[in-house]
C-alpha positions in Angstrom: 0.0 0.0 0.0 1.5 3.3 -0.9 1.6 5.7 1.6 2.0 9.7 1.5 3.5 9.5 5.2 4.1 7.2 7.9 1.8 8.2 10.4 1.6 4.9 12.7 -2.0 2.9 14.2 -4.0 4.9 16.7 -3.3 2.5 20.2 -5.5 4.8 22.3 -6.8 8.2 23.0 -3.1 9.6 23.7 -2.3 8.9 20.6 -4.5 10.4 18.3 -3.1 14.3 18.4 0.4 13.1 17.5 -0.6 10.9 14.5 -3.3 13.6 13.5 -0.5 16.0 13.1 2.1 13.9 11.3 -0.7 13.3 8.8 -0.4 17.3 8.3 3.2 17.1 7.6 3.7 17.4 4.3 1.4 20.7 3.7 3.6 22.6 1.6 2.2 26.1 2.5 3.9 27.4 6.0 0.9 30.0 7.2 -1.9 27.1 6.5 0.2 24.6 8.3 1.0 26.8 10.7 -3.1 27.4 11.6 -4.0 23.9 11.0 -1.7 21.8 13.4 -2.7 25.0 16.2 -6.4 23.7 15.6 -5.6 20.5 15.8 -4.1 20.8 19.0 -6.3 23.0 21.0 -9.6 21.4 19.6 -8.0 18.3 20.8 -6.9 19.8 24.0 -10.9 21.1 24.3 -12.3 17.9 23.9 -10.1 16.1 26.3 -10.7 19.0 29.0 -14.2 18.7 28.4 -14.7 15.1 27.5 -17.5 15.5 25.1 -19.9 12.7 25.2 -21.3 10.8 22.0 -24.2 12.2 22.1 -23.0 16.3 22.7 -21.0 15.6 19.8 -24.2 15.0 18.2 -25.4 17.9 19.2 -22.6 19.9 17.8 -22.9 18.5 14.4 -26.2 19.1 14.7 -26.0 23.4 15.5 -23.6 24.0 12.9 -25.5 21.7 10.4 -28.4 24.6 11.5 -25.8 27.7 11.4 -24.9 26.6 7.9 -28.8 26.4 6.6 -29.8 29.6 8.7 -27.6 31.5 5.9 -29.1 33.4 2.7 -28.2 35.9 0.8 -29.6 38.6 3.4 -28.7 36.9 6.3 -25.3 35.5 7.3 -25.6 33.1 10.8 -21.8 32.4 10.5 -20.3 35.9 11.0 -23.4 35.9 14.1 -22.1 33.2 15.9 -18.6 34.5 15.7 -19.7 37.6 17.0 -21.5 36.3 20.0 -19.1 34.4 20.7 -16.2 37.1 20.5 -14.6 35.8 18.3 -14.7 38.3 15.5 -13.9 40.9 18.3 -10.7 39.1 19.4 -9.7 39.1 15.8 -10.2 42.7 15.0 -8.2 43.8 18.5 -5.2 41.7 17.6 -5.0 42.9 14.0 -5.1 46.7 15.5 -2.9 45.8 18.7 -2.4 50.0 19.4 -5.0 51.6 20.5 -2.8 54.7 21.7 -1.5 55.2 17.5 -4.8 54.5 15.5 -8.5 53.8 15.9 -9.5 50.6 17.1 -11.3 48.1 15.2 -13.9 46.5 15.1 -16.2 43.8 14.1 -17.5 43.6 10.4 -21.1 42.5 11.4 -23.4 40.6 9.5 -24.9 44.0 7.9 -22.4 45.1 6.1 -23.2 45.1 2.0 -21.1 46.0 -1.1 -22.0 48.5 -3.8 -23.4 51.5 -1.4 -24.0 54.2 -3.5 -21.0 57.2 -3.8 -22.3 60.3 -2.3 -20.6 64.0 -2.3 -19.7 65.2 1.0 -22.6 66.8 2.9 -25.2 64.2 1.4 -28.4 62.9 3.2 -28.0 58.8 3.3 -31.6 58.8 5.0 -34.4 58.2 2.2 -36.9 60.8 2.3 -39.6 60.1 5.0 -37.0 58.3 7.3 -38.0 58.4 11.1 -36.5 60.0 13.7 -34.0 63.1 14.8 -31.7 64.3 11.8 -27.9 63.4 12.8 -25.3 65.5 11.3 -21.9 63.4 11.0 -18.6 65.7 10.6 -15.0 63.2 10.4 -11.8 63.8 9.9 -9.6 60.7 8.6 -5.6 61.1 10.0 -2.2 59.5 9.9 -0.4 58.5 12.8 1.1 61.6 12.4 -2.1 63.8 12.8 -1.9 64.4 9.6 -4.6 64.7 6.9 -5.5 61.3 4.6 -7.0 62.7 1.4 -8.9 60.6 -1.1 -9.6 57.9 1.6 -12.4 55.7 0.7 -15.1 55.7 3.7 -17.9 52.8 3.4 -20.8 54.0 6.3 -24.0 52.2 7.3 -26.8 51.7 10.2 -29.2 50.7 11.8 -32.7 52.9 11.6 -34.2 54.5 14.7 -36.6 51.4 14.6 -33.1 49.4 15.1 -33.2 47.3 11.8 -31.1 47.8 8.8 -32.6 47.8 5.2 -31.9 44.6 4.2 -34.2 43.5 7.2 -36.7 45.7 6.7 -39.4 46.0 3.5 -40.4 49.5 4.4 -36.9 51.2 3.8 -35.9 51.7 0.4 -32.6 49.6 -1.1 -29.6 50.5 0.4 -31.1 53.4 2.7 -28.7 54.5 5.2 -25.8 53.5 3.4 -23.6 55.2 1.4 -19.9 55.8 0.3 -18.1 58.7 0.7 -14.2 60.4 0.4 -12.3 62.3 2.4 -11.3 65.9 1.0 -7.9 67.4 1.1 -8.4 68.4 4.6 -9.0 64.2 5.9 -12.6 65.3 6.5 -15.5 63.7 5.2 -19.5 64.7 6.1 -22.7 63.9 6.1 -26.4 63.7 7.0 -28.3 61.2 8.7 -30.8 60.0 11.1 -30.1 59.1 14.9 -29.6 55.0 15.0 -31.2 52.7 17.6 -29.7 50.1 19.9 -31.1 46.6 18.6 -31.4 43.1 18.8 -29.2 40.7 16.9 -31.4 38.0 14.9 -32.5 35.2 17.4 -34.8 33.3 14.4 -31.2 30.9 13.7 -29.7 29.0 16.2 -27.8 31.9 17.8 -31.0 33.0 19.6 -31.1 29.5 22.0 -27.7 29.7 22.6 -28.2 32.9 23.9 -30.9 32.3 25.6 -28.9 29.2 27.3 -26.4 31.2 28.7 -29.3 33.9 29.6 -27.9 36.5 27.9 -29.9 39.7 25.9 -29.4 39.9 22.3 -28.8 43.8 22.5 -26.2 45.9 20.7 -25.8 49.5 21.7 -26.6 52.3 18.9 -23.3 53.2 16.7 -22.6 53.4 13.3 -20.1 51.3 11.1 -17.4 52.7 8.9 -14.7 51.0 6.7 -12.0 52.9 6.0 -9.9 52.6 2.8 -6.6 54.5 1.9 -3.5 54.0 -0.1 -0.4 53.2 1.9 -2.8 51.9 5.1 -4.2 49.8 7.0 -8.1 49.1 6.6 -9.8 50.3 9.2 -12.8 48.5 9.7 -14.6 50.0 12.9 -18.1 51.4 14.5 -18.8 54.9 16.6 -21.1 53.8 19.3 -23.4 56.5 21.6 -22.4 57.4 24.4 -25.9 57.5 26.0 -26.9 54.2 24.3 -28.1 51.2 26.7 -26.4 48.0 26.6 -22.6 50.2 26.2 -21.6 47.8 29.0 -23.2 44.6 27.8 -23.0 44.5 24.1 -23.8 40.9 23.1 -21.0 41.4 19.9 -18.4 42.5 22.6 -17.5 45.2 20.1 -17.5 48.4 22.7 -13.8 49.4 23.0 -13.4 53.2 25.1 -11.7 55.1 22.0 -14.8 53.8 20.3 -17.8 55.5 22.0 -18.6 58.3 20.6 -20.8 61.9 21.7 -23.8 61.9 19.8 -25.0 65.9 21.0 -28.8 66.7 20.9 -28.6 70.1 19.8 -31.2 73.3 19.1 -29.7 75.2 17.3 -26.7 75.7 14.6 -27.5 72.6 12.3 -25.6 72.8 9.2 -28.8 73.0 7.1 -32.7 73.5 8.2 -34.1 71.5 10.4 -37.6 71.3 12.1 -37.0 70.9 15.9 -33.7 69.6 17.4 -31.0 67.3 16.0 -28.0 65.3 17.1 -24.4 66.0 15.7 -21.4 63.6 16.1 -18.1 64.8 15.7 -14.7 61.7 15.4 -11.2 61.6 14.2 -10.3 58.0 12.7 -5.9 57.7 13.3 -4.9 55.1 10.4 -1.8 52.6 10.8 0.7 53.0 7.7 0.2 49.4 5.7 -1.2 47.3 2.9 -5.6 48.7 2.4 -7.7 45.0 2.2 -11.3 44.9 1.2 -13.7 43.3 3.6 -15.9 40.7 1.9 -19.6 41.8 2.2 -21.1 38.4 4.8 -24.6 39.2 2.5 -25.3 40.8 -0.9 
């Protein structure tokens, strides 16, 4: 029998992680190998700390069989789980490990969609009719060096004051409260909104009874995301979150980092353009990390 590698008979339990791993061996690419014999170890290590019975194993087949169906093209239970779980947090914070030179990251979400539509600075991303109190968003994009980053590419969306985004909901129009903007020669970059709303994540997949098992809410607190594109930097891929918002202290994504929460200021007077009654203005600086720009793959279409 021809064989690709000697990798020896299984005698007992103790034996399996060693022989798994000598089976990996001969994986020719150094960063794959790398991340597979780590899996392979600590899942190993999990189950023998655990000692998962037949039957929980099951059961685990069983939820990710149900993550995998819960999918669609609006709807993306994967990226979920990973964010309930931390996961996607813990990811984000080690990939943007200095907090004290640039923004900090955070989590993608399960909302995010390609192909907003390009909007001049000082646009209205709220389709006419939108509820709730007008927000008026003024950033400024900067190096490490508090200097300016012109012609950076700024991806924005959110939640409505109802808390769902428009791929949830059939009474917003396509892609409202979306939209993609660039920064000036000054860094800055503007626009018009409404004032977003805390909400639940989607508890119809199998996210919602593990939550419920570990009796935890499903509540994020209000922000807004922005991606962050520029020549000659890192990606920032983050969210501005309000700083009266419920649930700063408990968000089930884990994504509330300090740099991160932002003051959304009810105001009367001194909008940048009419407005009937008062409105809410939210003023941010995002610090970039000289590197390599990436493009987030859009979890939905």
């Amino acid at each position: 029998m021809n064989e690709t590698a000697s990798q020896g008979i299984i005698e007992n339990a103790d034996s399996v992680t060693d022989i798994v791993t000598a089976a990996m061996g001969n994986t020719t690419n150094p960063r794959l190998k790398q991340i597979l014999l780590a899996l392979v170890r600590h899942s190993h290590a999990f189950l023998r700390e655990v000692r998962l019975t037949d039957q929980e194993f099951e059961q685990g087949h069983a939820f990710l069989k149900e993550v995998g169906l819960a999918c669609n093209d609006l709807h993306n239970e994967v990226v979920l789980l990973a964010d309930v779980l931390g996961i996607s947090t813990l990811v984000t914070l080690l990939n943007n490990s200095n907090p004290q030179e640039r923004t900090s990251g955070a989590l993608l979400g399960p909302f995010f969609r390609g192909g907003a539509p390009r909007y001049e600075n000082g646009a209205n991303i709220a389709a006419g009719g939108s509820p709730g109190k007008p927000l008026f968003v003024r950033a400024k994009v900067l190096n490490a060096r508090r200097e300016p980053v012109a012609g950076a590419q700024v991806d924005v969306w959110q939640a409505s004051p109802v808390g769902l985004y428009e791929n949830q909901d059939p009474e917003q129009p396509e892609m409202n409260l979306r939209g993609q903007f660039q920064t000036d020669e000054h860094g800055e970059f503007y626009f018009r909104s409404v004032r977003p709303a805390g909400y639940p994540v989607p508890t119809h997949g199998p996210v919602g009874p593990l939550l419920a098992a570990q009796q935890r809410h499903p509540y994020r607190p209000a922000h807004i995301h922005f991606v962050v594109i520029a020549e000659g930097y890192d990606t920032l891929v983050t969210q501005v979150f309000a700083d009266d918002s419920d649930h700063l202290n408990s968000d089930v994504a884990f994504g509330v980092t300090r740099d991160l929460v932002g003051r959304y200021e009810l105001r009367d007077t001194g909008a940048p353009e009419p407005v009937d009654g008062s409105f809410y203005t939210l003023d941010y600086e995002f610090v970039l990390a000289e590197g390599t720009p990436t493009y987030p793959v859009p979890p939905i279409k």
